[in-house]
C-alpha positions in Angstrom: 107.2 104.1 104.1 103.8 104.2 104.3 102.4 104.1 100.8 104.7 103.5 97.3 103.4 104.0 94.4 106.2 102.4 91.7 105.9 102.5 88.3 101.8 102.6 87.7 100.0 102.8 84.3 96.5 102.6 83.6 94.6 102.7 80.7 90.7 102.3 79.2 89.4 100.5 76.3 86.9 103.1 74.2 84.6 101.7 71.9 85.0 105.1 69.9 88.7 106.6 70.5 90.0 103.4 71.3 92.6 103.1 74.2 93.1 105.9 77.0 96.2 105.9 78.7 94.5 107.4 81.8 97.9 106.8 84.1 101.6 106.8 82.9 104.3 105.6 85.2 103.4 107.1 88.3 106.1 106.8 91.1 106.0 108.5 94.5 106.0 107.6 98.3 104.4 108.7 101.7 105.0 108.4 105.2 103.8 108.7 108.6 102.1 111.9 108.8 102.9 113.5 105.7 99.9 114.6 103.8 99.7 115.0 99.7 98.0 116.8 97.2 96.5 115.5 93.7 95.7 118.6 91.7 94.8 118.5 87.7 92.8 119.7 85.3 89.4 117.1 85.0 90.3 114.2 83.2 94.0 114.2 84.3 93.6 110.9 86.0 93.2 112.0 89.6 89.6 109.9 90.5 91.8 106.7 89.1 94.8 107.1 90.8 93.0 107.2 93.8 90.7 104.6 93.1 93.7 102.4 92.3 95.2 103.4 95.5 92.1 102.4 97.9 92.4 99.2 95.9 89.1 99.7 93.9 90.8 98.9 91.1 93.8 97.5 89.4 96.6 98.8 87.4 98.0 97.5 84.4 101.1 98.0 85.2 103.1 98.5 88.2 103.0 97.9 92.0 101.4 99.8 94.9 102.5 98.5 98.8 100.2 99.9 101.5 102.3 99.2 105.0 104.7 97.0 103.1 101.5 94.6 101.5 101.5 95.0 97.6 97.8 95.4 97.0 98.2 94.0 93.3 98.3 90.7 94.5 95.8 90.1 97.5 92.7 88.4 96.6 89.4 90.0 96.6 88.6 88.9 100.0 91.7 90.1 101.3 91.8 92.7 99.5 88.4 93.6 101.3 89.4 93.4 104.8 92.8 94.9 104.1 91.5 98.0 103.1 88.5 98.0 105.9 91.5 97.9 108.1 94.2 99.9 106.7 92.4 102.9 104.6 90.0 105.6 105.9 88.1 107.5 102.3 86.4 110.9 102.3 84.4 111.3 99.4 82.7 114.9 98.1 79.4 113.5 98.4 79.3 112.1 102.2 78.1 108.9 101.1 76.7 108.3 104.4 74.2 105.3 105.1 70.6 107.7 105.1 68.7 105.3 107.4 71.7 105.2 110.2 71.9 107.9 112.9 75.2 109.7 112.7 76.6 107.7 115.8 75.6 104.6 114.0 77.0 105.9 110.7 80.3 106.1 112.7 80.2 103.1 115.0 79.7 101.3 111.0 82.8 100.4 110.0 83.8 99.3 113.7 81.0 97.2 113.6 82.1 95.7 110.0 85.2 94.4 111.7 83.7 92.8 114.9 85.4 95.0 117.3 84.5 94.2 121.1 84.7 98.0 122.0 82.9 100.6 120.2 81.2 102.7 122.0 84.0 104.4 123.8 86.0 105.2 120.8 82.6 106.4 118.9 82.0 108.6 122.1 86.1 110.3 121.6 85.1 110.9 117.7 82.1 112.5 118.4 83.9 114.8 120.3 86.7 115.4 118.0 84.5 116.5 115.6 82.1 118.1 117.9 78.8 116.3 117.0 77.9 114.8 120.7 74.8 116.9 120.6 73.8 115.5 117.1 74.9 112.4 117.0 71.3 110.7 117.4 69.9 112.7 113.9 69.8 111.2 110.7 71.6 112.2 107.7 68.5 114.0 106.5 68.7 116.2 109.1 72.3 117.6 109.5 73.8 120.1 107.6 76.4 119.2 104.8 79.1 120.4 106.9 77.8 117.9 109.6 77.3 115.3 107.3 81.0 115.6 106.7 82.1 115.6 110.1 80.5 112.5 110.0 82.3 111.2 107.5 85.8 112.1 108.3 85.2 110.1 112.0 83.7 107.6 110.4 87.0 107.0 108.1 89.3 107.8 111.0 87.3 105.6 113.6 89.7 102.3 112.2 92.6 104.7 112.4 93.9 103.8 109.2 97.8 104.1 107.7 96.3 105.8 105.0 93.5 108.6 104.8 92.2 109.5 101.3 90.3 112.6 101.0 88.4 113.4 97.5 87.0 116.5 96.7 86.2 116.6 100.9 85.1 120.6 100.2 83.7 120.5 97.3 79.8 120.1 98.0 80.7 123.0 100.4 79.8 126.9 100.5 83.4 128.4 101.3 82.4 128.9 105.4 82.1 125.1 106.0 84.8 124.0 103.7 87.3 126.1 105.0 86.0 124.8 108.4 85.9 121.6 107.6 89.0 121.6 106.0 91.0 123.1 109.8 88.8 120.0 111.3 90.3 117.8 108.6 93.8 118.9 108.7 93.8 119.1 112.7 92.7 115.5 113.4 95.2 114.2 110.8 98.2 116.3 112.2 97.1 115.2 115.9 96.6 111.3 114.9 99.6 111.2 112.7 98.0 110.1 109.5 99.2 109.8 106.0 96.7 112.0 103.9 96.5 111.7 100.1 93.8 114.6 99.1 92.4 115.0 95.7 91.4 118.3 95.3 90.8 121.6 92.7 91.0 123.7 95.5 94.8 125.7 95.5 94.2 126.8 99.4 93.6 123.2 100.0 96.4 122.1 98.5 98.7 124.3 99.8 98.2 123.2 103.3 99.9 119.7 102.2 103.2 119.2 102.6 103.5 117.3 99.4 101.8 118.4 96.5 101.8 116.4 92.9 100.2 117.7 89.8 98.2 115.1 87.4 99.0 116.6 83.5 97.5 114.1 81.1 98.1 111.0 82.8 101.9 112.1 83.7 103.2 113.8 87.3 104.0 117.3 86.1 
């Protein structure tokens, strides 16, 4: 297996309401090149489950193993370089680096790890995604479906276990979603990737092969 998630709670402390249980025994398991979707009504616990997933944050309770490592009890240092290694994240709003040319955006988390060779694997995910001709442009000036094709080599560039997608549409009109999402689903099913993909979208999620529904915390 690729990814279990055993037995995870999570809950927040608010000064008003008091505790949240936010997660509630979560269990479930991914493999090579199967792909999941986290649907749910806002507030279901979705962003957190995620979060505690890409080893942003802890749970309280519970164990997650990533490639056979249980990420509960690295370190924060190894924690760090774990995930820069082993996890690839997609987030709605791009979150690229605005003073870095899309090329360099991409070559970034190559760089981040010291790798001898980058420009020849840069050069093949330019390609994949079909951005050799704008690959020198700045943030500022590419579209939002281009900034997102950026973003998706730039989280496959490492060619992670694990692939988390959240909300990768959802800053999208429905031309370039739907377009990005065949790009998205393409290079995953070629590459073999395990894809968790948090999403409102019921199109979206019906082209994963595992989908999971968030109800208050609980898998519906």
């Amino acid at each position: 297996m690729i990814l279990e998630v055993n037995h995870v709670c999570k809950s927040f402390n608010q000064p008003r309401s008091g505790t949240i249980d936010v997660l509630k025994d979560i269990s479930f398991s991914l493999d090579t090149g199967e792909t999941c979707a986290v649907t749910g009504h806002s507030g279901s616990g979705k962003t957190t489950l995620l979060s505690l997933i890409a080893g942003l944050d802890s749970p309280d309770k519970g164990r997650i193993l990533l490639d056979g490592e249980d990420l509960c009890t690295m370190n924060e240092d190894r924690l760090s370089r774990y995930r820069a290694v082993k996890i690839g994240i997609i987030f709605q709003q791009f979150h690229l680096m605005p003073h870095l040319t899309a090329r360099e955006n991409i070559s970034l988390p190559l760089e981040i790890l010291k790798q001898r060779t980058i420009a020849d694997p840069v050069d093949e995910m330019l390609e994949k995604v079909g951005l050799q001709d704008r690959q020198h442009h700045l943030p500022g000036q590419l579209s939002g479906g281009e900034c997102q094709r950026v973003a998706i080599a730039r989280a496959l560039i490492i060619k992670p276990a694990l692939l988390l997608a959240d909300e990768p549409t959802g800053n999208l009109d429905i031309g370039t979603g739907e377009k990005i999402a065949a790009l998205l689903f393409d290079l995953v099913g070629k590459e073999k990737r395990c894809l968790i993909l948090v999403t409102h979208n019921p199109d979206l999620a019906a082209r994963c092969s595992k989908p999971m529904k968030l109800d208050q915390g609980s898998l519906a």
